[in-house]
PQR file of N, CA, C, O and H, with PARSE charges and radii, in Angstrom:
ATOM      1  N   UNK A   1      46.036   1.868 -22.610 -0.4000 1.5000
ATOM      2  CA  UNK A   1      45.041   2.147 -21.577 -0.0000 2.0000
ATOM      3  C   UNK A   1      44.462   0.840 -21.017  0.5500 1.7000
ATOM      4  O   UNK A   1      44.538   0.542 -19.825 -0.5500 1.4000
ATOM      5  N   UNK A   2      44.140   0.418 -21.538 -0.4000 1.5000
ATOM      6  CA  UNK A   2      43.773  -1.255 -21.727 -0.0000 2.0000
ATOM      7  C   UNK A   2      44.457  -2.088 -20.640  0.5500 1.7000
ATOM      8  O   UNK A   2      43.766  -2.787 -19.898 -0.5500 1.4000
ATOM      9  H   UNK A   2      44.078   0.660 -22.507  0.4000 1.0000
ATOM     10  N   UNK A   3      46.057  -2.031 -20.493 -0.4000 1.5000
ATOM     11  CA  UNK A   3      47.118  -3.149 -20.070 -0.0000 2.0000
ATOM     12  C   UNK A   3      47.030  -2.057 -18.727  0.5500 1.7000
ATOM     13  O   UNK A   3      47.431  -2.773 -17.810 -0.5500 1.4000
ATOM     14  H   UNK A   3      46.618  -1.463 -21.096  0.4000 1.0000
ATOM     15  N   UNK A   4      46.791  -1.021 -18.268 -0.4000 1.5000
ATOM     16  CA  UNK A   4      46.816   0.010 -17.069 -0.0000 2.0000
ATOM     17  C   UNK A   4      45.748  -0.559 -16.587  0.5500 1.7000
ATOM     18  O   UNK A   4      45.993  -1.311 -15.643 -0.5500 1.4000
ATOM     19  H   UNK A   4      46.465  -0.439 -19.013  0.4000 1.0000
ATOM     20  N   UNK A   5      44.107  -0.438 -17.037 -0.4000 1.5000
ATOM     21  CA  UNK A   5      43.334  -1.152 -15.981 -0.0000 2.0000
ATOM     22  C   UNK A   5      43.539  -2.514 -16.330  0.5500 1.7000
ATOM     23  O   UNK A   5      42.473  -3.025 -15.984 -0.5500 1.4000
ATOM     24  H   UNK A   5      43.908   0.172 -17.804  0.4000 1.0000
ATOM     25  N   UNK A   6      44.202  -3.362 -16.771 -0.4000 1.5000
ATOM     26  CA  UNK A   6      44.407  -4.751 -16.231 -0.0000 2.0000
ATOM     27  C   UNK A   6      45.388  -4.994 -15.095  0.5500 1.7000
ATOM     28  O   UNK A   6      45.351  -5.880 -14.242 -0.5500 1.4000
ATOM     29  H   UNK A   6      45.068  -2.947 -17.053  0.4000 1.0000
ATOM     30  N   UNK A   7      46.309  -3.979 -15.272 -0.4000 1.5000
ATOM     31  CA  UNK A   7      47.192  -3.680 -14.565 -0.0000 2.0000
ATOM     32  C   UNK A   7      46.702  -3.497 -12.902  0.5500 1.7000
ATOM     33  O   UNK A   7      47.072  -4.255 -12.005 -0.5500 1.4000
ATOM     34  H   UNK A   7      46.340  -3.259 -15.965  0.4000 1.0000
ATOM     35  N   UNK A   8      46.032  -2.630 -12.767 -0.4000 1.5000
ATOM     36  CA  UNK A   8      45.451  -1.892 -11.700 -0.0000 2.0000
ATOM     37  C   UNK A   8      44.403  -3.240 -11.136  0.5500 1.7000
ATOM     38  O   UNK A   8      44.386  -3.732 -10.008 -0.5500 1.4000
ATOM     39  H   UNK A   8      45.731  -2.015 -13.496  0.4000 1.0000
ATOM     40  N   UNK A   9      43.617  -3.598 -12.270 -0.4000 1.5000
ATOM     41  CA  UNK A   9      43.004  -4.674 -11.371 -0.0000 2.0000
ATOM     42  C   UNK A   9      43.579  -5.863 -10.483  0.5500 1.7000
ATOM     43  O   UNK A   9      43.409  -6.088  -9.284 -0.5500 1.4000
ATOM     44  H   UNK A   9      43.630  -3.198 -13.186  0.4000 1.0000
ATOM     45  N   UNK A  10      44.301  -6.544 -11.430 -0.4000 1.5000
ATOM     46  CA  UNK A  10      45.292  -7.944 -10.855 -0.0000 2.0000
ATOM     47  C   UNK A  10      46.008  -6.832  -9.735  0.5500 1.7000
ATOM     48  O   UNK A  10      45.958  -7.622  -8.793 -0.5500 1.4000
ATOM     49  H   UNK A  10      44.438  -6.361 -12.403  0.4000 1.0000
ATOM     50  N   UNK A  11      46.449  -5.964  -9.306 -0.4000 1.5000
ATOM     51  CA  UNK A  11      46.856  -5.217  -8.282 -0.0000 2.0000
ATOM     52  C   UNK A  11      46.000  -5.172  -6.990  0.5500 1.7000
ATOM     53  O   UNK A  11      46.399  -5.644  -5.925 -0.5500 1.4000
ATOM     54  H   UNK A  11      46.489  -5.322 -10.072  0.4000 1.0000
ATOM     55  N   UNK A  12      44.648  -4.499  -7.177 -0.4000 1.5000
ATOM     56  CA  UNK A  12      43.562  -5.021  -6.323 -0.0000 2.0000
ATOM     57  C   UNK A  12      43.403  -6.024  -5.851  0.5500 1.7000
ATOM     58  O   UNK A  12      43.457  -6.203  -4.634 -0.5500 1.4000
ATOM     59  H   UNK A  12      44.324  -4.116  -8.042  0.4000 1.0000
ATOM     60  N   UNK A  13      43.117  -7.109  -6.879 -0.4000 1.5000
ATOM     61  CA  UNK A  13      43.008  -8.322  -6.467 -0.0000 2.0000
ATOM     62  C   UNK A  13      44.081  -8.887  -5.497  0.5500 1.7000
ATOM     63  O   UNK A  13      43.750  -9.284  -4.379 -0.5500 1.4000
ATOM     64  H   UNK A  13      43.073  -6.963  -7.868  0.4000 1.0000
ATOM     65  N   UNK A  14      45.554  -8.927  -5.989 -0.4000 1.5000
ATOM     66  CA  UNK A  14      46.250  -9.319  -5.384 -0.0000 2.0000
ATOM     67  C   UNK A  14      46.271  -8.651  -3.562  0.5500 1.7000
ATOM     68  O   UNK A  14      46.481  -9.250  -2.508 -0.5500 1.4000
ATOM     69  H   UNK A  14      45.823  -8.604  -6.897  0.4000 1.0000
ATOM     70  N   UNK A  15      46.129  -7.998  -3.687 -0.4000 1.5000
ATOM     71  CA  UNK A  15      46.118  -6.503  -2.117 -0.0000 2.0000
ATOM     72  C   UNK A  15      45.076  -7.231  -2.092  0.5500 1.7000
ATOM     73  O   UNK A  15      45.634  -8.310  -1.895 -0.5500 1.4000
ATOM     74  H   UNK A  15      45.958  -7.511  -4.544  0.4000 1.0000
ATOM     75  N   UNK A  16      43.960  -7.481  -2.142 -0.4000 1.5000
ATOM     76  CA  UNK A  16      42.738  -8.033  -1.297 -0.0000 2.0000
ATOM     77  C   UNK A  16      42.966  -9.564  -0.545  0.5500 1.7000
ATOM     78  O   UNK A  16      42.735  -9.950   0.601 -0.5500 1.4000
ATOM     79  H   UNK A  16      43.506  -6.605  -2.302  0.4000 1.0000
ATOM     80  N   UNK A  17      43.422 -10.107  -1.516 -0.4000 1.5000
ATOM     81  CA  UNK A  17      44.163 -11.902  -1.311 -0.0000 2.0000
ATOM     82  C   UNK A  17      45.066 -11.593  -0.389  0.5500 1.7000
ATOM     83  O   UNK A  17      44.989 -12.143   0.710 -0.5500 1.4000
ATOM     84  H   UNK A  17      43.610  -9.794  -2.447  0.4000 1.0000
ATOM     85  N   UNK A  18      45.964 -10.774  -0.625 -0.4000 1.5000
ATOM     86  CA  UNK A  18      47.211 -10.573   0.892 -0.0000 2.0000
ATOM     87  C   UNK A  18      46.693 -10.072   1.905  0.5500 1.7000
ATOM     88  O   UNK A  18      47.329 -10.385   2.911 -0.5500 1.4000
ATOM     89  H   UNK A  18      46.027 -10.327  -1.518  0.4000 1.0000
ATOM     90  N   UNK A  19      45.452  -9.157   2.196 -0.4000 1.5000
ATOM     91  CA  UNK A  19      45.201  -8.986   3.389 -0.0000 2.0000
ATOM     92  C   UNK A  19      44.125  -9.631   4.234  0.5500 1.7000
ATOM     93  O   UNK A  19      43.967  -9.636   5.454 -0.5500 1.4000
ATOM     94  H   UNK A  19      44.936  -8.903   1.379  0.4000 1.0000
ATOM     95  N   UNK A  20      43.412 -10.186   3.224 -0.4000 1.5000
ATOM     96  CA  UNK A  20      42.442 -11.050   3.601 -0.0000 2.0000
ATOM     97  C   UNK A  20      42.890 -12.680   4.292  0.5500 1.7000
ATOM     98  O   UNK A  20      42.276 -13.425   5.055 -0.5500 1.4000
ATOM     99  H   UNK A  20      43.541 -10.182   2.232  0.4000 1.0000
ATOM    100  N   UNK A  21      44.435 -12.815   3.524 -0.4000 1.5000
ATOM    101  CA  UNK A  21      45.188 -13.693   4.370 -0.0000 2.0000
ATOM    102  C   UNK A  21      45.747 -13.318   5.766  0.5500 1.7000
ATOM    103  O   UNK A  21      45.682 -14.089   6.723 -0.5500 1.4000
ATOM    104  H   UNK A  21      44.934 -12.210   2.904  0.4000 1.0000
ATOM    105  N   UNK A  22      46.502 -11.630   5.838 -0.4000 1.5000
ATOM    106  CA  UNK A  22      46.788 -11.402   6.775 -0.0000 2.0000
ATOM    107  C   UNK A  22      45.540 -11.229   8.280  0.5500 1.7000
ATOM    108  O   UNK A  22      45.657 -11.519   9.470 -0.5500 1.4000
ATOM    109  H   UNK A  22      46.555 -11.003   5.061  0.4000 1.0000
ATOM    110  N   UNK A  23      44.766 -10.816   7.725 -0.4000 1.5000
ATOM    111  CA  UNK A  23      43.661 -10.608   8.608 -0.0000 2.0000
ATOM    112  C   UNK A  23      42.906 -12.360   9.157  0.5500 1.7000
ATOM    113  O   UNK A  23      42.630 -12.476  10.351 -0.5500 1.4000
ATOM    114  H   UNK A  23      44.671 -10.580   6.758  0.4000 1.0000
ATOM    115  N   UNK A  24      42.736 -13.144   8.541 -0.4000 1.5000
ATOM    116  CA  UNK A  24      42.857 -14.605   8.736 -0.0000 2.0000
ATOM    117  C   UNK A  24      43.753 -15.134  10.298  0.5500 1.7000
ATOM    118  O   UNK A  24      43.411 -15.576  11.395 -0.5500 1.4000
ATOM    119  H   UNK A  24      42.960 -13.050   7.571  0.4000 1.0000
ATOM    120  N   UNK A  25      45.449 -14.671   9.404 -0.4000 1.5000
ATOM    121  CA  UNK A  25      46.187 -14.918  10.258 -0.0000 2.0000
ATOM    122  C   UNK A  25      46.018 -14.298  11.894  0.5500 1.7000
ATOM    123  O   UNK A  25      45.800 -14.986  12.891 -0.5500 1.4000
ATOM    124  H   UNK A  25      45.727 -14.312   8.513  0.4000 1.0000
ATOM    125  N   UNK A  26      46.152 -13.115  11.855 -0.4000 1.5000
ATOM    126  CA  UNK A  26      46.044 -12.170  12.945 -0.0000 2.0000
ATOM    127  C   UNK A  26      44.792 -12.818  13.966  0.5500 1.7000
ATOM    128  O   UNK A  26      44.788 -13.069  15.171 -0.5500 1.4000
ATOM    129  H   UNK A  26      46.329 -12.556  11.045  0.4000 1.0000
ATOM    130  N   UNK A  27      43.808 -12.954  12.964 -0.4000 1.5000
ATOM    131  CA  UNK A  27      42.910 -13.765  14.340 -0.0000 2.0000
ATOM    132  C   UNK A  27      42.876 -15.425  14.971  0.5500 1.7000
ATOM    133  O   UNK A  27      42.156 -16.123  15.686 -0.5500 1.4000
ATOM    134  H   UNK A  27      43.811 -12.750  11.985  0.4000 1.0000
ATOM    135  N   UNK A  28      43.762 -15.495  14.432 -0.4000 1.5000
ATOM    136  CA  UNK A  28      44.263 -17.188  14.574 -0.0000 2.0000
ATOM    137  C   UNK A  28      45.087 -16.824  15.517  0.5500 1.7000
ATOM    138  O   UNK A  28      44.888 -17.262  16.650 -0.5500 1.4000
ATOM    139  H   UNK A  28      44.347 -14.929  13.852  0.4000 1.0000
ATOM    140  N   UNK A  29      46.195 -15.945  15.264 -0.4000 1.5000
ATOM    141  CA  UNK A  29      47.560 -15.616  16.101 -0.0000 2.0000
ATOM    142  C   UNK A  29      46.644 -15.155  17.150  0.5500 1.7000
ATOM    143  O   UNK A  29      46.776 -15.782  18.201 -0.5500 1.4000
ATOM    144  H   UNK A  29      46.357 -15.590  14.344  0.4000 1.0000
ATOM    145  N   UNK A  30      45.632 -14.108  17.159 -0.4000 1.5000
ATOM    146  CA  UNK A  30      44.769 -13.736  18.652 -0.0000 2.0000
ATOM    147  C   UNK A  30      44.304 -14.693  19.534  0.5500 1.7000
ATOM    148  O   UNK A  30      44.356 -14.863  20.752 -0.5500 1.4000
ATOM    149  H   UNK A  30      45.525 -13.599  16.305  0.4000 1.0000
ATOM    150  N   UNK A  31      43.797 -15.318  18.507 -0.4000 1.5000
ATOM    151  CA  UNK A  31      42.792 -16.916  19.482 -0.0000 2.0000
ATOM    152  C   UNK A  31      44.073 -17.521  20.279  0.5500 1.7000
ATOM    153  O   UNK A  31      44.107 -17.849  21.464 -0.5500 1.4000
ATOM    154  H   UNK A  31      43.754 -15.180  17.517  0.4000 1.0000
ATOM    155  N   UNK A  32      45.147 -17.583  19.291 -0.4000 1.5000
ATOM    156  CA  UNK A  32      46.232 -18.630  20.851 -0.0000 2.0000
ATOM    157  C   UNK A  32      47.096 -17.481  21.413  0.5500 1.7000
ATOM    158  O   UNK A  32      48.219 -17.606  21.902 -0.5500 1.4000
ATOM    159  H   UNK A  32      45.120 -17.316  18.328  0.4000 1.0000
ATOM    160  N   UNK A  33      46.500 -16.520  21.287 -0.4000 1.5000
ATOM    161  CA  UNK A  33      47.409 -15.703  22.699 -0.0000 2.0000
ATOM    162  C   UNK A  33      48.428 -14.547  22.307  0.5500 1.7000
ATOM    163  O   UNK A  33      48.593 -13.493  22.921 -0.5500 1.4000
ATOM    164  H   UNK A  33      45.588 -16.419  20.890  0.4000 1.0000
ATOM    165  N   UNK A  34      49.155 -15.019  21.014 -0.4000 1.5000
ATOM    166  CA  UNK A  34      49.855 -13.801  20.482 -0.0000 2.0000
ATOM    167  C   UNK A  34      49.701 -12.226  20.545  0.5500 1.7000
ATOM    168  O   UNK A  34      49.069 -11.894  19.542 -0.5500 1.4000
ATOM    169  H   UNK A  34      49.021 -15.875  20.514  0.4000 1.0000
ATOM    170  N   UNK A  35      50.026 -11.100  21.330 -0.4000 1.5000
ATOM    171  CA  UNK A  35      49.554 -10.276  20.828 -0.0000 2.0000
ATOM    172  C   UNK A  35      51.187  -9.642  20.368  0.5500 1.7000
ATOM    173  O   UNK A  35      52.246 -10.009  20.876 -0.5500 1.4000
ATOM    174  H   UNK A  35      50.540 -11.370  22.144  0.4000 1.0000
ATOM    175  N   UNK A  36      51.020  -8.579  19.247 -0.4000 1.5000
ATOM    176  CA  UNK A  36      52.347  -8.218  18.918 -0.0000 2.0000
ATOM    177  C   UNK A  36      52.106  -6.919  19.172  0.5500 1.7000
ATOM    178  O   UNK A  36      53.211  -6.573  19.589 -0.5500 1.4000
ATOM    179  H   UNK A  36      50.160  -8.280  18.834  0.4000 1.0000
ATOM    180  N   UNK A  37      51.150  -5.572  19.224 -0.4000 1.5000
ATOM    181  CA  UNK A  37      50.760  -4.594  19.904 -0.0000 2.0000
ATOM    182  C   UNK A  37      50.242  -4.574  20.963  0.5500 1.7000
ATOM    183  O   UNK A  37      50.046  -5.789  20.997 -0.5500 1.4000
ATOM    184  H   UNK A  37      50.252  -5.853  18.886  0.4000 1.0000
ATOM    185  N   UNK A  38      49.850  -4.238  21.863 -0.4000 1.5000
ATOM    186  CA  UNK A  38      49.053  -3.682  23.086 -0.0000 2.0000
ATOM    187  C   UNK A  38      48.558  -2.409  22.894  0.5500 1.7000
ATOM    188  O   UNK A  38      49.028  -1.349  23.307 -0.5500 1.4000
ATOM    189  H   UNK A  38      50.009  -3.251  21.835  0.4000 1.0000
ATOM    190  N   UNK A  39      47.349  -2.647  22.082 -0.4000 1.5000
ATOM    191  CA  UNK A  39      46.974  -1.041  21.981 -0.0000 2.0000
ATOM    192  C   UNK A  39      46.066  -0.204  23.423  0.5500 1.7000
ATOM    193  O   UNK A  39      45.639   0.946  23.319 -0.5500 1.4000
ATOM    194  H   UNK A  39      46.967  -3.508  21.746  0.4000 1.0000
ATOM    195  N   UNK A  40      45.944  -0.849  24.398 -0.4000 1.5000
ATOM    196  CA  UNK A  40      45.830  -0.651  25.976 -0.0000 2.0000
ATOM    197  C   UNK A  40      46.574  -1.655  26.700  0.5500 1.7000
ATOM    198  O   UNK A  40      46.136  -2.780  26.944 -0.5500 1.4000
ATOM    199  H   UNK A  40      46.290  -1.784  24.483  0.4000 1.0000
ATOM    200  N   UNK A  41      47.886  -1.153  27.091 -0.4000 1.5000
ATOM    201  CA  UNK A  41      48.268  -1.889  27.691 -0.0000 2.0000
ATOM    202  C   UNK A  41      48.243  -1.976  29.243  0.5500 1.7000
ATOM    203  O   UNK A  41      48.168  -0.872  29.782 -0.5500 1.4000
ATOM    204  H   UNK A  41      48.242  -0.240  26.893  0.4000 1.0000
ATOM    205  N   UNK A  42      48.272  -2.624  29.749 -0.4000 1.5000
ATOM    206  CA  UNK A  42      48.238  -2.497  31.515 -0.0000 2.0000
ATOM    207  C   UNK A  42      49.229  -1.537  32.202  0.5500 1.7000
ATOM    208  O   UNK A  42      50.411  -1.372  31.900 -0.5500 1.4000
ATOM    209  H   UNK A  42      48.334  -3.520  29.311  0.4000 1.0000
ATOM    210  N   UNK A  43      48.717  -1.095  32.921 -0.4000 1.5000
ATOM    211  CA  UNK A  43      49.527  -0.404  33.830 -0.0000 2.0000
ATOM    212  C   UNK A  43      50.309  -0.864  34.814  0.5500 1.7000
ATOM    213  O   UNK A  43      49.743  -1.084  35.885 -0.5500 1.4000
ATOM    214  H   UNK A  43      47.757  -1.229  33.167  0.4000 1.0000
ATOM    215  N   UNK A  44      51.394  -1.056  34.742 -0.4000 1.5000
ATOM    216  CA  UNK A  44      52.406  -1.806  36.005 -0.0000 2.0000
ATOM    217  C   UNK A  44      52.182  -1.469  37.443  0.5500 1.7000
ATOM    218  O   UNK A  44      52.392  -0.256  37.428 -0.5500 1.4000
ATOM    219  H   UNK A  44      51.853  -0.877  33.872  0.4000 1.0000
ATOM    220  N   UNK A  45      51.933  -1.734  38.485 -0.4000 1.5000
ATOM    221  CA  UNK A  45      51.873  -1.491  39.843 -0.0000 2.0000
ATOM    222  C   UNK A  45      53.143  -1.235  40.090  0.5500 1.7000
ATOM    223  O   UNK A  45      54.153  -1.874  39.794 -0.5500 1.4000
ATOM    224  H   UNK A  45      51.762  -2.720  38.496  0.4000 1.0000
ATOM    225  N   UNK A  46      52.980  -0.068  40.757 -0.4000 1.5000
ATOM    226  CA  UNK A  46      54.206   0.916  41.219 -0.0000 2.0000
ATOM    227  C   UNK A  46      53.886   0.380  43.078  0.5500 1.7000
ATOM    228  O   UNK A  46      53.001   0.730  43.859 -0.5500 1.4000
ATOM    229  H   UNK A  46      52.160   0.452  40.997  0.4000 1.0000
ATOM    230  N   UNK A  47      55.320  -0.804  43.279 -0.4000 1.5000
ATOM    231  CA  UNK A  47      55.933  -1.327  44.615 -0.0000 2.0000
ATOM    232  C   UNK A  47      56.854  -0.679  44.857  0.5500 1.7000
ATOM    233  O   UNK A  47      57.897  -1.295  45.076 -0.5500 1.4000
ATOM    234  H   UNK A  47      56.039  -1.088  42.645  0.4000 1.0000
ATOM    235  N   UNK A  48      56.878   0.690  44.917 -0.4000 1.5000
ATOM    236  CA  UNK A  48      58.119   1.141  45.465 -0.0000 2.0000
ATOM    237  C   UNK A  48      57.793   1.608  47.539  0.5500 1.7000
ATOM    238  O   UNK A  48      56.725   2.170  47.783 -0.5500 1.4000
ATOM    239  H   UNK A  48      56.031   1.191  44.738  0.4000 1.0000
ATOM    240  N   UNK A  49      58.363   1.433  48.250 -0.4000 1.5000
ATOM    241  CA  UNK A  49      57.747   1.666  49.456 -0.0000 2.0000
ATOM    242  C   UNK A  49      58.037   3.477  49.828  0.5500 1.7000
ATOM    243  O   UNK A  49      57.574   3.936  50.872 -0.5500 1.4000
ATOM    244  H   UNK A  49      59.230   0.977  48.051  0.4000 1.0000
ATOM    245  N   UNK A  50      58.668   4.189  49.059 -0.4000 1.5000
ATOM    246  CA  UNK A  50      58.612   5.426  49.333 -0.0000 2.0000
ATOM    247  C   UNK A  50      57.257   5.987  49.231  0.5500 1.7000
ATOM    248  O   UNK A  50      56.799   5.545  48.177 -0.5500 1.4000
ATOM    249  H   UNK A  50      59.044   3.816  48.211  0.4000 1.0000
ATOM    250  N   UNK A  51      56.408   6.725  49.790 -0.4000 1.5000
ATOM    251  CA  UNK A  51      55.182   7.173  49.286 -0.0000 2.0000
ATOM    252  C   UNK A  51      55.049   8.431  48.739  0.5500 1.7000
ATOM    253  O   UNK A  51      55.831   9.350  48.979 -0.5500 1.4000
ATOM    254  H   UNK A  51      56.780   7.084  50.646  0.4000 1.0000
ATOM    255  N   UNK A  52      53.934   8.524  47.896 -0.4000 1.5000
ATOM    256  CA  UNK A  52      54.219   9.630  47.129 -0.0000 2.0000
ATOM    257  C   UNK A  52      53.463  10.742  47.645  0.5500 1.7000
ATOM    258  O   UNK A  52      52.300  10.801  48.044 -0.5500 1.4000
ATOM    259  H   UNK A  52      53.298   7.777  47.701  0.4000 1.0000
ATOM    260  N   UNK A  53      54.797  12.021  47.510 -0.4000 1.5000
ATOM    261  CA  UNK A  53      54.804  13.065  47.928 -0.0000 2.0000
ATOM    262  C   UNK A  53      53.887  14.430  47.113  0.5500 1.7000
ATOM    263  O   UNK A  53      54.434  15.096  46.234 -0.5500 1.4000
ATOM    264  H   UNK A  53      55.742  11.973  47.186  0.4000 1.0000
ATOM    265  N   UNK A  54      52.881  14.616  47.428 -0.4000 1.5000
ATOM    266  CA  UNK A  54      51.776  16.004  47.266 -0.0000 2.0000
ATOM    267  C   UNK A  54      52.259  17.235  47.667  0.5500 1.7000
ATOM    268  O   UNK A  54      52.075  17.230  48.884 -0.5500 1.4000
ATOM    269  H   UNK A  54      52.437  14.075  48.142  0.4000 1.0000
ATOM    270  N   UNK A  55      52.917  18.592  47.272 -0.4000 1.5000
ATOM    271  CA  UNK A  55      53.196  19.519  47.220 -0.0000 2.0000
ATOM    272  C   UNK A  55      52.061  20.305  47.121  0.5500 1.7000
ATOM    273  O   UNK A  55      51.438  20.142  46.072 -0.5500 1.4000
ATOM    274  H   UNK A  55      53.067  18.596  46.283  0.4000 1.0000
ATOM    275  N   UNK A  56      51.463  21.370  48.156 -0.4000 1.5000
ATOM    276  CA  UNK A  56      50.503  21.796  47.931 -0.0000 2.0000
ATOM    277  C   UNK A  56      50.966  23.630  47.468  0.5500 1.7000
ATOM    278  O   UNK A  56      51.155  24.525  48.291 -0.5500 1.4000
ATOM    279  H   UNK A  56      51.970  21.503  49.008  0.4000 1.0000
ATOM    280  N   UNK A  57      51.063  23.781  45.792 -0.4000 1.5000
ATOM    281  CA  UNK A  57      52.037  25.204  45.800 -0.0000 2.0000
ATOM    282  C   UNK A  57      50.933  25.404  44.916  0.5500 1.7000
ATOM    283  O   UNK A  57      50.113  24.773  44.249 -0.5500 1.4000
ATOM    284  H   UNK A  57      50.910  23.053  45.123  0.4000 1.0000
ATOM    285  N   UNK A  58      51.393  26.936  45.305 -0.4000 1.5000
ATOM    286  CA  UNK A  58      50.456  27.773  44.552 -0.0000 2.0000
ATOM    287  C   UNK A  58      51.559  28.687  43.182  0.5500 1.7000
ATOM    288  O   UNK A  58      52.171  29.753  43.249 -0.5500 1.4000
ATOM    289  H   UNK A  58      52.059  27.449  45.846  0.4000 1.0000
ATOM    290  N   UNK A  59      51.451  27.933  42.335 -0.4000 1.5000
ATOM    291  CA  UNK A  59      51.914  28.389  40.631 -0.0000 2.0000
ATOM    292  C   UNK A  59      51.419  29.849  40.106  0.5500 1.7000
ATOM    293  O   UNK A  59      51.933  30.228  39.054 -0.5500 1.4000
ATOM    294  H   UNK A  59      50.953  27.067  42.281  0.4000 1.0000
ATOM    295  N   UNK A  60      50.668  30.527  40.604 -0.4000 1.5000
ATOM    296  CA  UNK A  60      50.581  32.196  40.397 -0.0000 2.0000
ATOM    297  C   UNK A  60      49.741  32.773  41.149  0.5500 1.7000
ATOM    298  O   UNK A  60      48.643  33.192  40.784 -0.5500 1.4000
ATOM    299  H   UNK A  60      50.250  30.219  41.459  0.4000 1.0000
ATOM    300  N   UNK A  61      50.119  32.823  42.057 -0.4000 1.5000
ATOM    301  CA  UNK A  61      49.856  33.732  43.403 -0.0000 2.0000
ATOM    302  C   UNK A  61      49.298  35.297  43.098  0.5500 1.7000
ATOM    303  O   UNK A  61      49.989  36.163  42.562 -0.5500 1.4000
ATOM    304  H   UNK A  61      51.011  32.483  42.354  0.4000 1.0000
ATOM    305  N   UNK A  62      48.267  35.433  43.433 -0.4000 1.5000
ATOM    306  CA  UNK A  62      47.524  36.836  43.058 -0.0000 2.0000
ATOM    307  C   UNK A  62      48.386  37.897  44.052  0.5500 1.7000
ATOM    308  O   UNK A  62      48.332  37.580  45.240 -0.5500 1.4000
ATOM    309  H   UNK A  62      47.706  34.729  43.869  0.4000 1.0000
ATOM    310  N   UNK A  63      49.036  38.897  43.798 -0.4000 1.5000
ATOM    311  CA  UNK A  63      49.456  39.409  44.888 -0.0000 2.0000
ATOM    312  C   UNK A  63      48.841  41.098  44.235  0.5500 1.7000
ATOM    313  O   UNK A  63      49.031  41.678  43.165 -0.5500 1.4000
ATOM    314  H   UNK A  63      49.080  39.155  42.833  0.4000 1.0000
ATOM    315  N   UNK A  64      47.769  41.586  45.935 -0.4000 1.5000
ATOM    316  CA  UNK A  64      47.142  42.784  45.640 -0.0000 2.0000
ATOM    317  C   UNK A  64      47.920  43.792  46.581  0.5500 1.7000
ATOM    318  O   UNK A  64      48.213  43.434  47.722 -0.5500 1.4000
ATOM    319  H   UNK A  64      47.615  41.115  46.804  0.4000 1.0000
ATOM    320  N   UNK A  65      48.268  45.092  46.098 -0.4000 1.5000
ATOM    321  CA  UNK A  65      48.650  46.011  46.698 -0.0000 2.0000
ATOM    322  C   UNK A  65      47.448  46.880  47.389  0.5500 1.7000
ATOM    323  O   UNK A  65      46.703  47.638  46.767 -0.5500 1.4000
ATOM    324  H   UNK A  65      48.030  45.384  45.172  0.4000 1.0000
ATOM    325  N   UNK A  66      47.415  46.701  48.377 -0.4000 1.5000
ATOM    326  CA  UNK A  66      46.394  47.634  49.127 -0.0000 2.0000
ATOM    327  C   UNK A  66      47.134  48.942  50.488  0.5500 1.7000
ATOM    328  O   UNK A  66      46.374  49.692  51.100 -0.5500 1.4000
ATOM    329  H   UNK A  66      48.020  46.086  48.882  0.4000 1.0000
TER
END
């Protein structure tokens, strides 16, 4: 039982040291510009010269018998 939580601790520890490095890194890599996600990324401008076409339809048409 003993060698399990020693076990488990040096485990913690180690996972805290690796991400506390990774997280280090990541904002170093941010400060000069790196990004490796785009979690909002920009929207591309659409240059196409066709313009876009509006269909004005009606998708369920009430039709009353009178």
């Amino acid at each position: 039982m003993d060698a399990l939580v020693h076990t488990l601790t040096s485990f913690l520890i180690v996972m805290g040291i690796v991400s506390t490095v990774l997280l280090i890194l990541g904002f170093l890599l941010k400060a000069k510009g790196v990004t490796f996600v785009e979690f909002f990324p920009k929207k591309q401008e659409n240059v196409s010269q066709t313009p876009n076409i509006i269909y004005n339809t009606i998708t369920n048409p009430v039709v009353s018998n009178s």
